[in-house]
C-alpha positions in Angstrom: 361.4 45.1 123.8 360.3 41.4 123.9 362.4 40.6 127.0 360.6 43.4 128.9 356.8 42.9 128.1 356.2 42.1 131.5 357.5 45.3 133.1 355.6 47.1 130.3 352.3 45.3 130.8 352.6 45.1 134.6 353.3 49.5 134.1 350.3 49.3 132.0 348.0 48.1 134.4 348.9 49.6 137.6 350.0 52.7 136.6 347.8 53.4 133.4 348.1 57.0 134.1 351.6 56.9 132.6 351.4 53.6 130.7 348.0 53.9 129.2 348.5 57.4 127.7 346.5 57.3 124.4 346.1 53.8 124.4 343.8 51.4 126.2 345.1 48.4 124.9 347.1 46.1 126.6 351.0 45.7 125.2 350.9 41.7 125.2 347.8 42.0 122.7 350.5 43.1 120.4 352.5 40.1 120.4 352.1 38.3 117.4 351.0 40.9 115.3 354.1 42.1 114.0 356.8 40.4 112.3 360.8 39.9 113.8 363.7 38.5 112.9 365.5 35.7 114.1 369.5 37.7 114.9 369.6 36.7 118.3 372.9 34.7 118.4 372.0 32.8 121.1 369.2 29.5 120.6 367.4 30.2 124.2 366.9 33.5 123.4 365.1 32.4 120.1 363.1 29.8 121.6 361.8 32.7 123.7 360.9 34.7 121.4 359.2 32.1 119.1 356.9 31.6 122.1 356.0 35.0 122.8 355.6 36.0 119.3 354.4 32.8 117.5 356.9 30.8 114.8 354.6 32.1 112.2 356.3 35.7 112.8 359.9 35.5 112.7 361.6 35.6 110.0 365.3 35.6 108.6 367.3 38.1 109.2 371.4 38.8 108.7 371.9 42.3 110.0 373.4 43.1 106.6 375.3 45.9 106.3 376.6 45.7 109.9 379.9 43.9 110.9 378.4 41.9 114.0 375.5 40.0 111.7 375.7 36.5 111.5 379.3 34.8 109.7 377.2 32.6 108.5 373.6 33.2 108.1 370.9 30.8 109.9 373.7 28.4 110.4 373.0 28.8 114.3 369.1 27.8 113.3 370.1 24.5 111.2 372.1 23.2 113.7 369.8 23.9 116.6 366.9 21.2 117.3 364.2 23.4 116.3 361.6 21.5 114.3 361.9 21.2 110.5 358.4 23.0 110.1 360.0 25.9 112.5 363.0 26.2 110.6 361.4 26.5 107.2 358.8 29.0 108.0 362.0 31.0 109.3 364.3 30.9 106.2 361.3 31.3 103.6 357.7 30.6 104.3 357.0 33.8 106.8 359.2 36.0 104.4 357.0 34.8 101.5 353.8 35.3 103.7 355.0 39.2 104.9 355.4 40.0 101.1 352.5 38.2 99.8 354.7 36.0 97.4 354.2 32.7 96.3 356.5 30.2 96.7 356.2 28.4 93.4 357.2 32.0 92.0 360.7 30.8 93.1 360.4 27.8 92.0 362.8 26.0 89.3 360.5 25.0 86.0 360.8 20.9 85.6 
């Protein structure tokens, strides 16, 4: 739904009658509150949602068991330009943070 939170948020507030049903708060406050993953295929589309959600949200994601995840997973991601601090809290840090691990758990002993 994050390519249409404008037409939901513009329903919201100028037609609350069918928007607002049950609920007073506004869609957008939502953004950023849950957690997605990054299967977009496509590096604009990611950019986008890393702005409306927050980088701290999205996480990695392979569409595992179905046939049109990615060939190779997060490979789009390493090659893009996305910062190094993006790109790790993708493939591991938000993970960890959603499950409330720690990363030294996976950690190799010295």
């Amino acid at each position: 739904f994050l390519p249409t939170i404008g037409r939901i948020e513009h329903g919201f507030n100028c037609r609350p009658d069918l928007v607002a049903v049950d609920n007073p708060v506004n869609p957008r406050r939502y953004l950023g509150h849950f957690w997605v993953d990054c299967i977009t295929h496509d590096i604009k589309m990611l950019r986008f949602i890393l702005d409306l959600v927050g980088e701290d949200k999205v996480t990695l994601g392979s569409d595992y068991p179905f046939p049109l995840g990615d060939l190779t997973i997060g490979r789009f991601i390493e090659e893009s330009d996305l910062p190094e601090t993006t790109r790790r809290k993708i493939f591991s840090q938000n993970t960890l943070e959603w499950l409330g691990l720690d990363e030294k758990t996976f950690q190799s002993p010295e």
